[in-house]
C-alpha positions as CSV (number, residue, x, y, z in Angstrom):
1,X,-116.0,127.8,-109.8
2,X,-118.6,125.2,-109.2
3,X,-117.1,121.3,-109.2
4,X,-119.0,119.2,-112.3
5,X,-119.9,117.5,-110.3
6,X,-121.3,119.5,-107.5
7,X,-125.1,118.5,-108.9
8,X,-124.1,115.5,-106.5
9,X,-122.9,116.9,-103.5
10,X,-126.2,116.8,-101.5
11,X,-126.4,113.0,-102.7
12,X,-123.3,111.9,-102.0
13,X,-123.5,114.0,-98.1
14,X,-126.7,112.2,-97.7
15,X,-125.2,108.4,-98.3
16,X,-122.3,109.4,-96.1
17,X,-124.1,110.4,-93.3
18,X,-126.2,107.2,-93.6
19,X,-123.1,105.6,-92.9
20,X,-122.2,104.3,-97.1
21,X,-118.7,103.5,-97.3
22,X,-116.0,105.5,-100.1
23,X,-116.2,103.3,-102.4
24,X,-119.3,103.0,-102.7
25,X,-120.4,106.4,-103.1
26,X,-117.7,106.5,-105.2
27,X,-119.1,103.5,-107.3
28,X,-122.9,104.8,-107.4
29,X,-122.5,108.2,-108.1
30,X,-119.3,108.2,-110.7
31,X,-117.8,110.9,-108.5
32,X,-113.7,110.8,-108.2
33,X,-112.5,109.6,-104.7
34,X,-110.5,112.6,-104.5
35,X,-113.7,115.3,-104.6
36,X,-115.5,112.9,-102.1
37,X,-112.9,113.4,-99.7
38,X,-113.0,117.2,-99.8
39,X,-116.5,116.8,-99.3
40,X,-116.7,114.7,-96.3
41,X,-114.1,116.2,-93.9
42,X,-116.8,117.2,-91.8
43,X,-118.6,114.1,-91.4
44,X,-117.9,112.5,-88.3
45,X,-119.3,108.1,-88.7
46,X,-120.8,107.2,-85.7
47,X,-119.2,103.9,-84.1
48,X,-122.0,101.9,-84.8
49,X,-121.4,102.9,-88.8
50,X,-117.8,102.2,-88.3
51,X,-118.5,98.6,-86.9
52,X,-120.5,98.0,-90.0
53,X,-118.2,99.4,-92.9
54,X,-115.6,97.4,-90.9
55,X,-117.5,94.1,-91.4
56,X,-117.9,95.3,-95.0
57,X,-114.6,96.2,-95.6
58,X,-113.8,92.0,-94.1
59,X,-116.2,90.4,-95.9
60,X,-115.2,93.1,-99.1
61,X,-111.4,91.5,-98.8
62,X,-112.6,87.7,-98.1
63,X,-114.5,88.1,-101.3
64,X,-111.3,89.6,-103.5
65,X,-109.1,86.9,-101.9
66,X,-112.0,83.7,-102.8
67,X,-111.8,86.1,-106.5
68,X,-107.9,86.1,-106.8
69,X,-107.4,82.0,-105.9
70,X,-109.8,81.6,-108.6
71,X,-108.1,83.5,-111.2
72,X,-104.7,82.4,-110.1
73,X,-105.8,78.6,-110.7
74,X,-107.4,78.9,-113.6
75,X,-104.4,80.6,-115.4
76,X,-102.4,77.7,-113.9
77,X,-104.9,75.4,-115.0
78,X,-104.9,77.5,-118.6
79,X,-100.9,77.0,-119.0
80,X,-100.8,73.2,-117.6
81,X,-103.4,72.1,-120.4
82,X,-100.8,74.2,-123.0
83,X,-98.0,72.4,-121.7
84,X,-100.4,68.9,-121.8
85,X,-101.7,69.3,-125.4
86,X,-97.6,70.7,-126.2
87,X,-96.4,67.6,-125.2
88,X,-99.1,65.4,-126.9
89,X,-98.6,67.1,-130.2
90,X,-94.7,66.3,-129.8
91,X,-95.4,62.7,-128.5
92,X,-97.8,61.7,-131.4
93,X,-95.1,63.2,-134.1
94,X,-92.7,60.4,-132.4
95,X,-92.0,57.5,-134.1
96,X,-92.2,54.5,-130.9
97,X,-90.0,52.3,-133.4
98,X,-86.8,54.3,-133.2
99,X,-84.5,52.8,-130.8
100,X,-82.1,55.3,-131.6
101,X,-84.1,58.0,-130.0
102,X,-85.4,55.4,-127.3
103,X,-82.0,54.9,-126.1
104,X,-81.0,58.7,-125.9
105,X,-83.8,58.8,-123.8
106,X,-82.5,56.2,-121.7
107,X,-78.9,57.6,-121.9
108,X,-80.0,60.8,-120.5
109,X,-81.9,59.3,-118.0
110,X,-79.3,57.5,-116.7
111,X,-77.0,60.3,-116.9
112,X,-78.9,62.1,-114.2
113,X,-80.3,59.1,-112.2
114,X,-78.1,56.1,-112.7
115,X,-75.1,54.7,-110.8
116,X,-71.9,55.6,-112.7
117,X,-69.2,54.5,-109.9
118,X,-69.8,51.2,-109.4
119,X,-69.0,48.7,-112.4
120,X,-73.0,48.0,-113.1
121,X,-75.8,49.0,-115.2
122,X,-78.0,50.3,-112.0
123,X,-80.6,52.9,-111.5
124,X,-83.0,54.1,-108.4
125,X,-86.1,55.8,-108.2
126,X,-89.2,56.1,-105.7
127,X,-91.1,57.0,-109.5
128,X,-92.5,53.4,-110.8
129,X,-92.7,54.9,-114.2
130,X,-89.3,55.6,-114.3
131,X,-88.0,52.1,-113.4
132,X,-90.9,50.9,-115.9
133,X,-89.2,52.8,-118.7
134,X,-86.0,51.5,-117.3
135,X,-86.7,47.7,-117.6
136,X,-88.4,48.4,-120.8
137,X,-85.6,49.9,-122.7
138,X,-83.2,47.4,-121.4
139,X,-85.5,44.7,-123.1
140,X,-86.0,46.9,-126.4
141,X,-82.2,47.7,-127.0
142,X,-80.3,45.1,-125.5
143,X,-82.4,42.1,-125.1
144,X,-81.9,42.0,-121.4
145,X,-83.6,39.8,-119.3
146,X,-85.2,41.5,-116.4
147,X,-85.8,38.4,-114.4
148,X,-82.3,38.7,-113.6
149,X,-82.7,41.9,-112.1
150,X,-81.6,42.6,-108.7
151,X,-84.0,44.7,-107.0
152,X,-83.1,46.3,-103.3
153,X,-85.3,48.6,-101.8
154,X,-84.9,51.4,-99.4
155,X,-87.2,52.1,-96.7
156,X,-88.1,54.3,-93.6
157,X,-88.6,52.7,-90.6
158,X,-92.6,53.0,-90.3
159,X,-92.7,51.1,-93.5
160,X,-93.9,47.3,-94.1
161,X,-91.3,45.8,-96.4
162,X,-93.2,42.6,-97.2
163,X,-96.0,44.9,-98.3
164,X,-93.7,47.4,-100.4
165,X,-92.0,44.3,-102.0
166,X,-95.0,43.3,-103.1
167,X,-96.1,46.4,-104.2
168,X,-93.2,47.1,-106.4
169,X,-92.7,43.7,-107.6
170,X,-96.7,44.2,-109.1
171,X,-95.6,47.8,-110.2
172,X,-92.7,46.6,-112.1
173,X,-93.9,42.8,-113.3
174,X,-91.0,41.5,-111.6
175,X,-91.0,38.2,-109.4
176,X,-90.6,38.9,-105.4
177,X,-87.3,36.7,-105.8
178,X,-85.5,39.6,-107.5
179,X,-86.0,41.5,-104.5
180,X,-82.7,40.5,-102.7
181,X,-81.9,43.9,-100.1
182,X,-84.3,45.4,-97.8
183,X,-82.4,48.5,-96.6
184,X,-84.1,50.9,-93.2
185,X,-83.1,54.3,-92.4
186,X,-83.4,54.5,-89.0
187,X,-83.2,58.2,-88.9
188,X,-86.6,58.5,-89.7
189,X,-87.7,56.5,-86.7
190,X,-91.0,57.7,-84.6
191,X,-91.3,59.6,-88.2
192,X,-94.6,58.9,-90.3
193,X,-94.4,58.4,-93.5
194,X,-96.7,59.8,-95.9
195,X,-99.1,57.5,-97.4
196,X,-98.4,57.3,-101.3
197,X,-95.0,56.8,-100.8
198,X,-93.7,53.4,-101.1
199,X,-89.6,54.0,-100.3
200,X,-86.6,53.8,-103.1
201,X,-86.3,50.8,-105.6
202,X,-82.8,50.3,-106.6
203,X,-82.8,48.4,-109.5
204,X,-79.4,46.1,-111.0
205,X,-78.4,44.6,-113.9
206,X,-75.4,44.2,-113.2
207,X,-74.2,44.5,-117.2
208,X,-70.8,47.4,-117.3
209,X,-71.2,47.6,-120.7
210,X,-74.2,49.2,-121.1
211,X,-73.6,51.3,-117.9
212,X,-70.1,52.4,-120.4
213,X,-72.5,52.7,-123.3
214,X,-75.5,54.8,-122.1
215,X,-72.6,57.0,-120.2
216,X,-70.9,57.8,-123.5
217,X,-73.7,58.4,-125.3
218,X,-75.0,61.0,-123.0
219,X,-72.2,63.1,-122.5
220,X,-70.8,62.9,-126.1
221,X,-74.6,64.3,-127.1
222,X,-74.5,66.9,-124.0
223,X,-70.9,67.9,-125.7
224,X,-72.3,68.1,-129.5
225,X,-75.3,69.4,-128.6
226,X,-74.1,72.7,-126.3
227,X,-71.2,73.3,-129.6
228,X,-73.6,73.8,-131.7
């Protein structure tokens, strides 16, 4: 019994032996890989035609590769402006002038980033915006003034600490005075640093009470909040 598609067969032989490559025939004709491979047995490629379905077959897999990067980023792309536009939506639904929810925030914050053994109100972060949110919320809730902060910094050794006290003194609106403790790991000696990053600013307030405060505050909501 003849194949359906033996109607083909001289066609397909004839791109074969002119050195076409499976996939191809497969492609232009609509014949299954399967019958093509009955078919060919015989066919012996000459090395020249090998060499060149070779370089296809590269240049074939460069192309798919180039294809998949550009998917794969733009479904990242895709799902970090849904996660953008997510966030804005909850953002604009919240009200700026609730202090209640501000210092939650803070609480929670300070849960996972601040200093809980020593009797202070301190918090460090190589992340301006966090310490900007820091001082902020210290002056929305409890009136604090942050030209009393004490401000010490932690460095690698490559590092110019005049330059970073600056920079973080701009960064934060605070005067260079409140920078009090320049601190150098000299582990990282001989070790460049990489260029955005501008060390570890340990901020202090030096104010227990709101260290006690924002501490209860965030585990008694943890508590309530896994409960229920």
């Amino acid at each position: 019994m003849k194949s359906k598609w033996f109607e083909l067969k001289e066609a397909a032989l004839k791109l074969r032996r002119n050195g076409q490559a499976l996939r191809e025939i497969e492609k232009k004709l609509g014949i299954p890989r399967s019958t093509l491979n009955g078919w060919f047995k015989g066919i012996v490629l000459t090395q020249s035609q090998k060499n060149k379905l070779e370089v296809k077959r590269k240049k074939a897999l460069v192309s798919a590769r180039r294809k998949a990067v550009i998917w794969h980023n733009k479904q990242k792309a895709d799902r970090i402006n849904e996660a953008e536009a997510s966030a804005k939506e909850f953002i604009d639904n919240f009200d700026k002038k609730d202090l209640r929810s501000i210092e939650l925030a803070l609480a929670m914050l300070y849960l996972g980033e601040g200093s809980k053994k020593n009797c202070e109100t301190s918090l460090g972060s190589s992340d301006p915006m966090i310490l900007k949110f820091f001082l902020s919320a210290l002056k929305k809730l409890y009136k604090f003034d942050i030209n009393k902060i004490r401000c010490e910094l932690y460095l690698r050794a490559d590092q110019n600490s005049d330059k970073i006290k600056k920079f973080w003194a701009k960064e934060l609106g605070l005067p260079v005075s409140c920078f009090k403790g320049i601190n150098i790991d000299k582990r990282t000696a001989g070790k460049a640093t990489y260029e955005n990053y501008k060390g570890v600013c340990h901020l202090r307030c030096g104010n227990v009470a709101i260290q006690r405060k924002l501490v209860f505050i965030s585990r008694l909501f943890c508590e309530k909040a896994i409960k229920e």
